[in-house]
Rosetta silent file (secondary structure, phi, psi, omega in degrees, C-alpha in Angstrom):
SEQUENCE: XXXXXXXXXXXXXXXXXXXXXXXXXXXXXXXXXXXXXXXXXXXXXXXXXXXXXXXXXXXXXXXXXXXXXXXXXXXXXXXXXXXXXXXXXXXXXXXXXXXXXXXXXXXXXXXXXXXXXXXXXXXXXXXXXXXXXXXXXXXXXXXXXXXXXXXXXX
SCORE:     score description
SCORE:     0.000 S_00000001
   1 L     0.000  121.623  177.828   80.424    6.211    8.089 S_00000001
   2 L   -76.158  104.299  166.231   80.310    3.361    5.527 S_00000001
   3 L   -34.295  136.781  159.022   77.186    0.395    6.666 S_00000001
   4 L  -104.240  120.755  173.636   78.924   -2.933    6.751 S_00000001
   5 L   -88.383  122.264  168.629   76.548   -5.644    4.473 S_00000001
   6 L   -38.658  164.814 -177.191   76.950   -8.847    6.099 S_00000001
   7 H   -83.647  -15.810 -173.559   78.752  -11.380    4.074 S_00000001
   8 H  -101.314   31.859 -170.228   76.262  -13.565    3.149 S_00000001
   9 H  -117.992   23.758 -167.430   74.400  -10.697    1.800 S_00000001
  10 E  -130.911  160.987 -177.281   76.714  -10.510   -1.064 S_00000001
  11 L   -82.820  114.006  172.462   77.403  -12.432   -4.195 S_00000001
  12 L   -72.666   21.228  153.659   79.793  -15.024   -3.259 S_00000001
  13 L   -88.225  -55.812 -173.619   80.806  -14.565   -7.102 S_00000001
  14 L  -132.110   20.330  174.160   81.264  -11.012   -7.747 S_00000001
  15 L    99.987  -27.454 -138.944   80.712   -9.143   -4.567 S_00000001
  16 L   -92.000  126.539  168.259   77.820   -7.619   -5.871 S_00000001
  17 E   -42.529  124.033 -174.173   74.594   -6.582   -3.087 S_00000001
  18 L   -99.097  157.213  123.860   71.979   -9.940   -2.679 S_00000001
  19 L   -81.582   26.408 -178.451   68.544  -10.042   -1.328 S_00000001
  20 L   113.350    3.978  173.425   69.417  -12.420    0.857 S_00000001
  21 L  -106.904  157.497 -159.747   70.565  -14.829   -1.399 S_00000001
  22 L   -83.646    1.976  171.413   73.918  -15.716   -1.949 S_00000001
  23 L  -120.473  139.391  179.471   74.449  -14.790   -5.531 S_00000001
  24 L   -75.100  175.072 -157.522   73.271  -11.658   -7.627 S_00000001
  25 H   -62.271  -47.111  165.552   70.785  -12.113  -10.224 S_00000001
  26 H    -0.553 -102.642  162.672   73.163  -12.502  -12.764 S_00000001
  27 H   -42.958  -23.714 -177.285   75.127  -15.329  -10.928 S_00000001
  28 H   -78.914  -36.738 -147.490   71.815  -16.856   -9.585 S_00000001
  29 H   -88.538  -20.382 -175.100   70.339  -17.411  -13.392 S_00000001
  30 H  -101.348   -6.182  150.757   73.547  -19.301  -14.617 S_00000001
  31 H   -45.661  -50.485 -176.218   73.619  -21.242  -11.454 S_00000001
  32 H   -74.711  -13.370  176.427   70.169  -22.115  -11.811 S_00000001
  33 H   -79.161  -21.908 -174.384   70.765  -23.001  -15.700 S_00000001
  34 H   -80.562  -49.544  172.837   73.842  -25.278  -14.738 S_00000001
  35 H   -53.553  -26.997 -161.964   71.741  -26.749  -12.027 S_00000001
  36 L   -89.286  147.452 -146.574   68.674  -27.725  -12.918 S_00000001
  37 L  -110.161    9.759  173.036   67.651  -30.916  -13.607 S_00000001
  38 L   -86.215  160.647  177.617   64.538  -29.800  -16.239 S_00000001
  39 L   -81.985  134.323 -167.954   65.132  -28.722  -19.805 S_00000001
  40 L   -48.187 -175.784 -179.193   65.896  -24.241  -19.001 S_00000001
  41 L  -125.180 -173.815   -2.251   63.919  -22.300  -20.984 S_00000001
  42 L   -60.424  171.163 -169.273   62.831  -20.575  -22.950 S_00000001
  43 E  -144.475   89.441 -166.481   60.533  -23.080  -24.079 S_00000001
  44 E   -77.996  140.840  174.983   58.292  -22.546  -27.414 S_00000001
  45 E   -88.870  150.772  154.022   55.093  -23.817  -29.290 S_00000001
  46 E  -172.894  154.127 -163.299   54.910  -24.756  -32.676 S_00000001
  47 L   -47.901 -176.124  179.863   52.594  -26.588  -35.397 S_00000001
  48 L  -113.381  142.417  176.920   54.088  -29.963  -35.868 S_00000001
  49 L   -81.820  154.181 -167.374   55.147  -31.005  -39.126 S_00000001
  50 L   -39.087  -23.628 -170.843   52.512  -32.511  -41.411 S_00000001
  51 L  -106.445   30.196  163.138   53.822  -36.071  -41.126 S_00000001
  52 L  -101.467  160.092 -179.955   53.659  -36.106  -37.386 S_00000001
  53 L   -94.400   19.075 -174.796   50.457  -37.199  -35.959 S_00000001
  54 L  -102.672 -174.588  149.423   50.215  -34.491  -33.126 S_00000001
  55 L   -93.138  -38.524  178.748   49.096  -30.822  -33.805 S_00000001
  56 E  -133.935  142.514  166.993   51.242  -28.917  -31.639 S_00000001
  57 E  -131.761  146.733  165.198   54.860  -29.611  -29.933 S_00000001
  58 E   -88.550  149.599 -164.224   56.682  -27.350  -27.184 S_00000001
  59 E  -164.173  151.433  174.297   60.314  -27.861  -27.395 S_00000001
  60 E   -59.329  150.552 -178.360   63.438  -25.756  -25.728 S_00000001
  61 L   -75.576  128.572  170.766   63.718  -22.699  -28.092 S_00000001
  62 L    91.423   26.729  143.959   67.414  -23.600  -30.468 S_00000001
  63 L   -79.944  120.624 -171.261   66.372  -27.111  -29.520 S_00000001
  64 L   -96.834  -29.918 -154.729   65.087  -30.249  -30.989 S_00000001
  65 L   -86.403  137.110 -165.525   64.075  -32.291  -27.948 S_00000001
  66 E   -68.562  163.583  138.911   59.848  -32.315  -27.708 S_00000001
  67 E  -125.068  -36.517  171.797   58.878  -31.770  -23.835 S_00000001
  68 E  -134.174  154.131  145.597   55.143  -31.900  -24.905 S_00000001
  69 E  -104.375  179.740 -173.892   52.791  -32.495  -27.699 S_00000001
  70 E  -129.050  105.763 -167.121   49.368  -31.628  -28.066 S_00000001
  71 L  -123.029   38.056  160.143   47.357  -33.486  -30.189 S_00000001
  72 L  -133.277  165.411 -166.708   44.130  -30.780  -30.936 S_00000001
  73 L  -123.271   43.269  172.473   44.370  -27.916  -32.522 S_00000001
  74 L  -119.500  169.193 -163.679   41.840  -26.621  -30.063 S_00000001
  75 H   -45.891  -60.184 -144.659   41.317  -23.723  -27.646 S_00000001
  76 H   -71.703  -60.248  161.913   42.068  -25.693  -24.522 S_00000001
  77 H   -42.226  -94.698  168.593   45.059  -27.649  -26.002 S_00000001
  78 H   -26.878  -37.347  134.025   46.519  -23.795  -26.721 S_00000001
  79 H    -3.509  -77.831 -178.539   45.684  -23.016  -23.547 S_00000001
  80 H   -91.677    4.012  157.264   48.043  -25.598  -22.076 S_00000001
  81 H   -69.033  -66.907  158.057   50.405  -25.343  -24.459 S_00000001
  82 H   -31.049  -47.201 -151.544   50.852  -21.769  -23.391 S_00000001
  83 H   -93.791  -59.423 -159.978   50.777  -22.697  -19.503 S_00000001
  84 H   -64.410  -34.184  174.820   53.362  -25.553  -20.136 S_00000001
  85 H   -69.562  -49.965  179.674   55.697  -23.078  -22.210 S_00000001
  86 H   -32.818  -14.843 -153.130   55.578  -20.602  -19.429 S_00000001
  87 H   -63.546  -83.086 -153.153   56.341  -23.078  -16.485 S_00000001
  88 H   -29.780  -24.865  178.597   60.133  -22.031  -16.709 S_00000001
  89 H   -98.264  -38.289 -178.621   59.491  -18.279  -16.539 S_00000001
  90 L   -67.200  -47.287 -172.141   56.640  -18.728  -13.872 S_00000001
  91 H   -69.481  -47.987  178.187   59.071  -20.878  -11.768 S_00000001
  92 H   -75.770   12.266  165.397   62.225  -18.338  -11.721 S_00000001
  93 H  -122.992  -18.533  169.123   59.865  -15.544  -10.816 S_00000001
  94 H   -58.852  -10.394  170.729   57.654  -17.137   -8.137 S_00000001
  95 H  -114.028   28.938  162.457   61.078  -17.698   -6.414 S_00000001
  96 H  -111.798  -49.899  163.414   62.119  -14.145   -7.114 S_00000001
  97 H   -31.726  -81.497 -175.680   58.567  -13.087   -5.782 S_00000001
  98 H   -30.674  -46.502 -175.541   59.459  -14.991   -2.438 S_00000001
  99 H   -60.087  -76.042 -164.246   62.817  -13.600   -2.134 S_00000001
 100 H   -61.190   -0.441 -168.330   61.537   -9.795   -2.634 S_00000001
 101 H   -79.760  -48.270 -132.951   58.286  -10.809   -0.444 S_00000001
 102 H  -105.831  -17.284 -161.268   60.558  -11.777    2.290 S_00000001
 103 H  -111.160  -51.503 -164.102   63.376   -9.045    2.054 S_00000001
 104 H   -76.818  -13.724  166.316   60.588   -6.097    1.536 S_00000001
 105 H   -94.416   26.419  169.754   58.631   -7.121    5.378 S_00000001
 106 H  -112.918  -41.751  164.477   62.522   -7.503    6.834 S_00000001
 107 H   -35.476  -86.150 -149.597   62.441   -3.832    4.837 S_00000001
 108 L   -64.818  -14.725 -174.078   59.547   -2.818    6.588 S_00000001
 109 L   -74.292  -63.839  163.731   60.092   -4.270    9.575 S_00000001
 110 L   -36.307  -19.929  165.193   63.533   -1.954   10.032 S_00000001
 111 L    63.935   -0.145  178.672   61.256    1.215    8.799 S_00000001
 112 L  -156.543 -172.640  162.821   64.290    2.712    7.077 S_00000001
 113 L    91.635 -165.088 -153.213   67.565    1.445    5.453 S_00000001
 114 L  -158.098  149.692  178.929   68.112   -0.348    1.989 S_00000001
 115 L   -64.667   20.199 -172.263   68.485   -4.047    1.137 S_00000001
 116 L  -105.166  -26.913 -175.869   71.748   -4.370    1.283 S_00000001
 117 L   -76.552   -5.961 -165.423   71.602   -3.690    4.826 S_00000001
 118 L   -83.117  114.952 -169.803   69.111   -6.461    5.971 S_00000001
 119 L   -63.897  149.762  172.771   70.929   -8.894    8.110 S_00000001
 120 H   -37.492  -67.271  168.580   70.548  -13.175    7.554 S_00000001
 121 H   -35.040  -52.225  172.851   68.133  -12.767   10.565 S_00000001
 122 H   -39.782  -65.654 -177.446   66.128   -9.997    9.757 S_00000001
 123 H   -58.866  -27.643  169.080   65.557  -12.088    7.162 S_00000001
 124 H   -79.939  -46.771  171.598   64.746  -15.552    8.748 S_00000001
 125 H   -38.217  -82.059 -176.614   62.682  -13.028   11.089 S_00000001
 126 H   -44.352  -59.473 -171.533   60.471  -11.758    8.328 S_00000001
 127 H   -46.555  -32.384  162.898   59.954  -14.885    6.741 S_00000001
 128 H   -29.500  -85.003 -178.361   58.553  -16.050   10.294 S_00000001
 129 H   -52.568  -40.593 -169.199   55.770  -13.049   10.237 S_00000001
 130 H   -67.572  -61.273  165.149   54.828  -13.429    6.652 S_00000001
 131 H   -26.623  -48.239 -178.063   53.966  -17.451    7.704 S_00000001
 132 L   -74.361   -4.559 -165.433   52.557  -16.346   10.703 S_00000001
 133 L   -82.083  167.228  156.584   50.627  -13.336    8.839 S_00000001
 134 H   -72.548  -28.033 -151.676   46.881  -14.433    7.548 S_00000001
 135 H  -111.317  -45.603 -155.671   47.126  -13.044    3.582 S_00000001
 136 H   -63.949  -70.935 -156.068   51.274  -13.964    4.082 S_00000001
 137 H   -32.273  -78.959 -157.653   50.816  -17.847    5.577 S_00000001
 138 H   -43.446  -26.863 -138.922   48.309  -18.975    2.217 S_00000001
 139 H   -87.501  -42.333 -163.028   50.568  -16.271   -0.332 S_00000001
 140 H  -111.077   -6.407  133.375   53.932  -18.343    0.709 S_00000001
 141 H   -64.813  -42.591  173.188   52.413  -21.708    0.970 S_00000001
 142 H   -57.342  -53.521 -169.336   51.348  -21.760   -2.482 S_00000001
 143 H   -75.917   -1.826 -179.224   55.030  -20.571   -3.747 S_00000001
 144 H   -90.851  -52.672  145.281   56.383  -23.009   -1.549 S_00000001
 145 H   -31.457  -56.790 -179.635   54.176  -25.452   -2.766 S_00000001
 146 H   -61.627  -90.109  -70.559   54.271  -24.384   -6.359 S_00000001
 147 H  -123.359  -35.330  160.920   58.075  -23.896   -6.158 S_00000001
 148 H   -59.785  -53.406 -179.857   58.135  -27.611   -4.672 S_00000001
 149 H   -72.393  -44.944 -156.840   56.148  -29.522   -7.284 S_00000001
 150 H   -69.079  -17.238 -177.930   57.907  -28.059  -10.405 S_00000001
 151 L  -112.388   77.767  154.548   61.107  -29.352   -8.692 S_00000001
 152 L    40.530  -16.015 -177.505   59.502  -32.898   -8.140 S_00000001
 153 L   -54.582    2.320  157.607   59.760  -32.536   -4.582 S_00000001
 154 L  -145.136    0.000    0.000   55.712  -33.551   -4.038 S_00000001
């Protein structure tokens, strides 16, 4: 007998099995590139040329427009250079993290089956216990938190 996957457990683009969201990854990453109101990434360091006064600028990669300079050519400055190109890849996977956090206890909770199978509740369900869990509550307050400030929303 062929499992029926709920509908909203499907890509409303190509059909394709979600993890509760409504687009596969595919379809999620050019949503989130049309959407977003930051510049996408990737987002790259490099020296500055000599007749700028900074040392280092991050800039989208096939891009001209700075998003930061730096203006030592010290550890710390590299450091944060480093942190600040990363935000774009740390932000799409801390909400990829969440997603698979929240779909593998809706897993576990069901003790068998496959994610295609986890119903909108199940999933509203889980997310419930992992807040309510002790290690879960702090783990998905921070990405919720994190996942809030990089989109200006505190």
């Amino acid at each position: 007998m062929t499992q029926h996957t709920p509908e909203r457990l499907r890509c409303d683009v190509c059909d394709m099995p979600t993890l509760g969201d409504t687009l596969c990854n595919q379809h999620y990453e050019e949503q989130e590139r049309a959407m977003t109101q930051h510049t996408p990434g990737p987002w790259v360091i490099e020296q500055a040329h000599e007749d700028f006064p900074v040392q280092q600028v991050i800039h989208a990669e096939g891009s001209d427009r700075v998003l930061a300079v730096l203006d030592r050519n010290d550890a710390q400055d590299k450091a944060n250079a480093a942190l600040v190109a990363a935000s774009p890849d740390l932000l799409r996977a801390i909400k990829r993290l969440r997603t698979h956090a929240i779909a593998t206890e809706a897993l576990r909770a069901r003790e068998s089956g496959n994610y295609q199978e986890i119903t909108p509740q199940e999933l509203l369900d889980a997310e419930t216990r992992l807040i309510e869990s002790e290690v879960g509550s702090s783990a998905l307050a921070y990405a919720n938190a994190a996942i809030a400030k990089a989109e200006g929303r505190i």
